[in-house]
C-alpha positions in Angstrom: 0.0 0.0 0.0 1.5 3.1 -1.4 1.8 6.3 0.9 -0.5 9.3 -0.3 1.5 12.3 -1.2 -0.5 14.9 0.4 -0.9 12.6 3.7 0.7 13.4 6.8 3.9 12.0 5.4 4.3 15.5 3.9 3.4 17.6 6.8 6.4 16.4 9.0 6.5 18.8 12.3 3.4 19.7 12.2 1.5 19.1 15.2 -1.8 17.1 16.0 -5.0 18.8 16.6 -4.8 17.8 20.4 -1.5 19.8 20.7 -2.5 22.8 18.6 -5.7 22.8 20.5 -4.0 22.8 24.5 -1.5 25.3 22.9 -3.5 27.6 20.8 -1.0 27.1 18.0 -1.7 29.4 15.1 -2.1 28.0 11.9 0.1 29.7 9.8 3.2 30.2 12.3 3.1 28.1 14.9 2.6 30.9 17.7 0.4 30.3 20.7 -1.7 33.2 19.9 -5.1 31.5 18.7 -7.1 31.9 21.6 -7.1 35.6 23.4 -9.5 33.7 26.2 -9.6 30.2 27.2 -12.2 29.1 24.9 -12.1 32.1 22.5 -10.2 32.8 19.7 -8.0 36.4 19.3 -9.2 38.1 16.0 -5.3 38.5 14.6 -2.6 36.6 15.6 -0.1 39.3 17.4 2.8 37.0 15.5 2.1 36.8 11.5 -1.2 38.8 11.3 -3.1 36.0 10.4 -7.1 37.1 10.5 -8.5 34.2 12.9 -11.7 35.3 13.2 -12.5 35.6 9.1 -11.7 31.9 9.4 -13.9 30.9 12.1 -16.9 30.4 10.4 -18.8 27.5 12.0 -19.4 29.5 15.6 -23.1 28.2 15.0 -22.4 24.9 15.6 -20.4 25.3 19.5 -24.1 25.0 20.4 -24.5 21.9 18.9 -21.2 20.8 20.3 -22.4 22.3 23.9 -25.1 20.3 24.2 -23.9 16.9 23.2 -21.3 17.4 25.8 -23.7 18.4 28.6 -26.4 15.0 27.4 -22.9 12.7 27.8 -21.8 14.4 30.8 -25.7 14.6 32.5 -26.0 11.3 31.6 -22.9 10.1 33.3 -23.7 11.9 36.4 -26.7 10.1 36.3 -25.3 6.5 36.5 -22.4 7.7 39.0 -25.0 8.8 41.1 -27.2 5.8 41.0 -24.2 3.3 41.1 -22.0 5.2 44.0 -25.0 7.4 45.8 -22.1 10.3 46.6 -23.5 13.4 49.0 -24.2 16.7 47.4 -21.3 18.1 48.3 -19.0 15.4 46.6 -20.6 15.6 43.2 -20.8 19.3 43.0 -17.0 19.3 44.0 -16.5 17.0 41.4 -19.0 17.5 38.4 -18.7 21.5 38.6 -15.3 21.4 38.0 -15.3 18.5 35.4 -17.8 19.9 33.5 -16.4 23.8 33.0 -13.3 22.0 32.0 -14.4 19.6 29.9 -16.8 22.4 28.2 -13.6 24.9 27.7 -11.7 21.3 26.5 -14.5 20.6 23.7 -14.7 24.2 22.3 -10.7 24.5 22.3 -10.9 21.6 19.9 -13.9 22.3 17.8 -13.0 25.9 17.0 -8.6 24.9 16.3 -10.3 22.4 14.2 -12.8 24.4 12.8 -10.0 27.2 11.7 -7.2 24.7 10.9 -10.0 23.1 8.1 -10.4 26.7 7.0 -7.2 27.6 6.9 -6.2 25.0 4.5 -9.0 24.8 2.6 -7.9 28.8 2.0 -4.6 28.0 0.9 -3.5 27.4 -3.1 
């Protein structure tokens, strides 16, 4: 099985989508200057001058992407809290903080894959 030429193969130190994500890795030069807040993007990258925000085109869908993370997350509460029967106390020291960072988590990685799609969709 032959390698494809425009697979990964060709995009050698380039990072994943995981690390370009935690970093905020712009797309263009590599700076960690994608997100101006924890779960949203800067409009220009302060490195290259790349325009994030004419890139990000799908914000209509973090809604979408919201609430399948809240049903998965609701729903495992649900079965902790029928299996274990923790106080109050416990699972709102546990699920508050779980879910405000899994929430920021999901929308670092929808919107750098959002742009990153964009961005090379943009280029010739």
């Amino acid at each position: 099985m032959n390698a494809d030429p425009t697979g990964p193969t060709e995009k050698k130190g380039q990072p994943g989508l995981v690390s370009a994500a935690l970093s905020g890795l712009c797309p263009r030069c590599r700076a960690k200057t994608l997100f101006a807040a924890p779960a949203g993007l800067a409009n220009r990258c302060s490195n290259c001058g790349l325009d994030i925000l004419s890139l990000e085109r799908g914000g209509r869908f973090v809604g979408v992407v919201t609430m399948l993370l809240a049903l998965v997350l609701i729903l495992a509460a649900l079965g902790v809290d029928e299996w274990l029967h923790p106080p109050l106390w416990a699972s709102l020291l546990f699920w508050g903080p779980l879910t405000v960072g899994s929430v920021i988590g999901a929308l670092r990685f929808y919107k750098t894959m959002w742009v990153y799609h964009q961005y090379e969709e943009s280029q010739p």
